[in-house]
C-alpha positions as CSV (number, residue, x, y, z in Angstrom):
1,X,-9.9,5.6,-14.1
2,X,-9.8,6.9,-10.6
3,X,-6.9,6.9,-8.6
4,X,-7.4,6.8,-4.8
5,X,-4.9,6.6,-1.7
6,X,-6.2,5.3,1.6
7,X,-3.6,7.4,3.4
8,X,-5.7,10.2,2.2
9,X,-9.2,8.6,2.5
10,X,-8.0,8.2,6.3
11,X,-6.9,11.4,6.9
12,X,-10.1,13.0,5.4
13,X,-12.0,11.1,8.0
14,X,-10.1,11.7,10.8
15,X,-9.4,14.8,10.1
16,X,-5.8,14.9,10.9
17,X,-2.7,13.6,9.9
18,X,-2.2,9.6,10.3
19,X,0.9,10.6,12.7
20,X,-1.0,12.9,15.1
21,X,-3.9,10.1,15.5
22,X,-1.4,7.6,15.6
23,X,0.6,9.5,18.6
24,X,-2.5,10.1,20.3
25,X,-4.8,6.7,19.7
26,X,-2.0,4.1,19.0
27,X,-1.2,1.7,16.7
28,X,-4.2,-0.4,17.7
29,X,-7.0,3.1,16.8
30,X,-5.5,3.4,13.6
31,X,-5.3,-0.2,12.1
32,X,-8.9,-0.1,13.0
33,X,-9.8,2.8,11.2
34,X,-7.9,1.2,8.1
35,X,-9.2,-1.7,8.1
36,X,-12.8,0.0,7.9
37,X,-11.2,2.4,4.9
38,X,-9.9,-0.6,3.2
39,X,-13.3,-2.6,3.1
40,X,-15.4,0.5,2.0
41,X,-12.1,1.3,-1.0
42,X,-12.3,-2.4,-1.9
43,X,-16.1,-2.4,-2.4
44,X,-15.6,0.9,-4.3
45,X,-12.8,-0.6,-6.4
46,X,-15.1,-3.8,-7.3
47,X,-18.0,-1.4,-8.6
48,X,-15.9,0.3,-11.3
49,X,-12.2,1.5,-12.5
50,X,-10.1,2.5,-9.6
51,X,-6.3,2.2,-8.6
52,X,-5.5,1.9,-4.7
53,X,-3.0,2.6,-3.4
54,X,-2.7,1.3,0.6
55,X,-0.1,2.2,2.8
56,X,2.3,-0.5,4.1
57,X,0.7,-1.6,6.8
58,X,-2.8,-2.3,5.5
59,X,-1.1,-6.2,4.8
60,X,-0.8,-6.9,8.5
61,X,-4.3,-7.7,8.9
62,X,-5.8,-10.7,7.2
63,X,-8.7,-9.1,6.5
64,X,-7.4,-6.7,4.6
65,X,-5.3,-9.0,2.4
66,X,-8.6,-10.5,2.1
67,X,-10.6,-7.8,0.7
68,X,-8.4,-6.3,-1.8
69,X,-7.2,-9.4,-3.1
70,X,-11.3,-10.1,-3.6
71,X,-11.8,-7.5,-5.0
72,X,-9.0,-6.2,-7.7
73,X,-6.3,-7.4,-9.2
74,X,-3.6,-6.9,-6.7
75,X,-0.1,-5.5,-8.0
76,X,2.5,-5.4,-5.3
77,X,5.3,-3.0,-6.2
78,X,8.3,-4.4,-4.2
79,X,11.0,-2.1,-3.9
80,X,14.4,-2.9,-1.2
81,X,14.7,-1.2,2.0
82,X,17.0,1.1,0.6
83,X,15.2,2.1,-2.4
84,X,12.0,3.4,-0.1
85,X,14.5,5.3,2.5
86,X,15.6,7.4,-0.7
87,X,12.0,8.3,-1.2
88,X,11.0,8.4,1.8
89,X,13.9,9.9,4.2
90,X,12.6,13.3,4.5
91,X,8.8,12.0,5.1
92,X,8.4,13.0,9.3
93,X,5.1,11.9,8.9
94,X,5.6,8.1,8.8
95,X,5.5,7.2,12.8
96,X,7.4,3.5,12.4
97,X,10.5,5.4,10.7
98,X,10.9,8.0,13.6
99,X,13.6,6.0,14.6
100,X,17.7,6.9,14.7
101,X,18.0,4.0,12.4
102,X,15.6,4.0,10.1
103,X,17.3,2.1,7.7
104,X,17.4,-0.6,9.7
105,X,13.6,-0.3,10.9
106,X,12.8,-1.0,7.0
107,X,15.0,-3.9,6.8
108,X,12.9,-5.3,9.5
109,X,9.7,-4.2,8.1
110,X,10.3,-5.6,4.9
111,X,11.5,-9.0,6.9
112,X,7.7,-8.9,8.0
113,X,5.6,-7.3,5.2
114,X,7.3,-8.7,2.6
115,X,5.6,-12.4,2.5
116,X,2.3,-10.6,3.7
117,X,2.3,-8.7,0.0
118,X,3.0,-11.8,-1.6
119,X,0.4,-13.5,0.1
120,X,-2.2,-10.6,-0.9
121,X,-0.7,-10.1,-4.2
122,X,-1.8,-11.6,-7.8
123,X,1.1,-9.7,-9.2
124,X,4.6,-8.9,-8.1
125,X,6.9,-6.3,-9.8
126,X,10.1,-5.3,-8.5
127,X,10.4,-1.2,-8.6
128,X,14.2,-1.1,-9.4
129,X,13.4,0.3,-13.1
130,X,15.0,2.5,-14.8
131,X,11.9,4.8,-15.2
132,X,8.6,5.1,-13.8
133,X,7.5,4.9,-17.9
134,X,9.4,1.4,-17.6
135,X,7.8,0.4,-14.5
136,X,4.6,1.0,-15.9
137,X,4.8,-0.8,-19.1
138,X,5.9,-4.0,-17.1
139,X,2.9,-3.5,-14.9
140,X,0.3,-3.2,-18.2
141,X,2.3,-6.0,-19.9
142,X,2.1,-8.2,-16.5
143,X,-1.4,-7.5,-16.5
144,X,-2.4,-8.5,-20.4
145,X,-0.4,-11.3,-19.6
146,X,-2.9,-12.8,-16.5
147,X,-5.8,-11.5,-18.7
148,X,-7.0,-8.5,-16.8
149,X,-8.3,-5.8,-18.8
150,X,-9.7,-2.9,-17.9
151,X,-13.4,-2.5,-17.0
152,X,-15.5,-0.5,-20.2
């Protein structure tokens, strides 16, 4: 099983960080570029064994929804506004949260996002476990339940 993140994929082909293009090209330049990662990861992750991982925004775009949710079994890990700030307050490379309230910026992100996951989502599993060893045994178990098994 392969585990891919299109953060990375993105970066390799631009070849700089997502906050450097996005500073210099906009929010428009990158969801573009996404979008175009997100179809070629999808087709890749219909072929064979792969986990994706997308970063938060890849759900604003219907196309996007689209493809993954064509082409895997979708698992949205939900977590509260407050539970990503503690993993992600010392991250200076995430442009929306270079904010002086970035608490508040994921509130309103969330607000937004949130029903876009569902949307895109066959699955939905809330993050507040106890472990990451928990959280993954109610994803398998989640899974067996909706009758996905892994490809051979």
């Amino acid at each position: 099983m392969d585990f891919v993140d299109s953060d990375h994929v993105i970066e390799e082909r631009l070849g700089c960080p997502i906050r450097a293009f996005w500073e210099q090209q906009g929010e428009g330049a990158f969801r573009d570029i996404e979008q175009a990662t997100i179809e070629d990861l999808a087709r890749q992750a219909q072929a064979g064994r792969l986990v994706l991982a997308t970063g938060g925004g890849s759900v604003l775009r219907a196309a996007n929804r689209e493809a993954l949710r064509a082409a895997a079994h979708v698992v949205y890990l939900r977590s509260s506004p407050e539970q990503v700030l503690q993993r992600v307050r010392q991250n200076r490379n995430r442009p929306l949260l270079q904010v002086d309230d970035p608490l508040e910026r994921l509130r309103t992100l969330n607000a937004e996002r949130d029903p876009l996951y569902r949307e895109a989502a066959h699955l939905t599993v809330d993050c507040a476990r106890p472990s990451l060893q928990a959280l993954l045994n109610v994803i398998v178990m989640q899974l067996e339940l909706a009758g996905v098994r892994p490809a051979a």
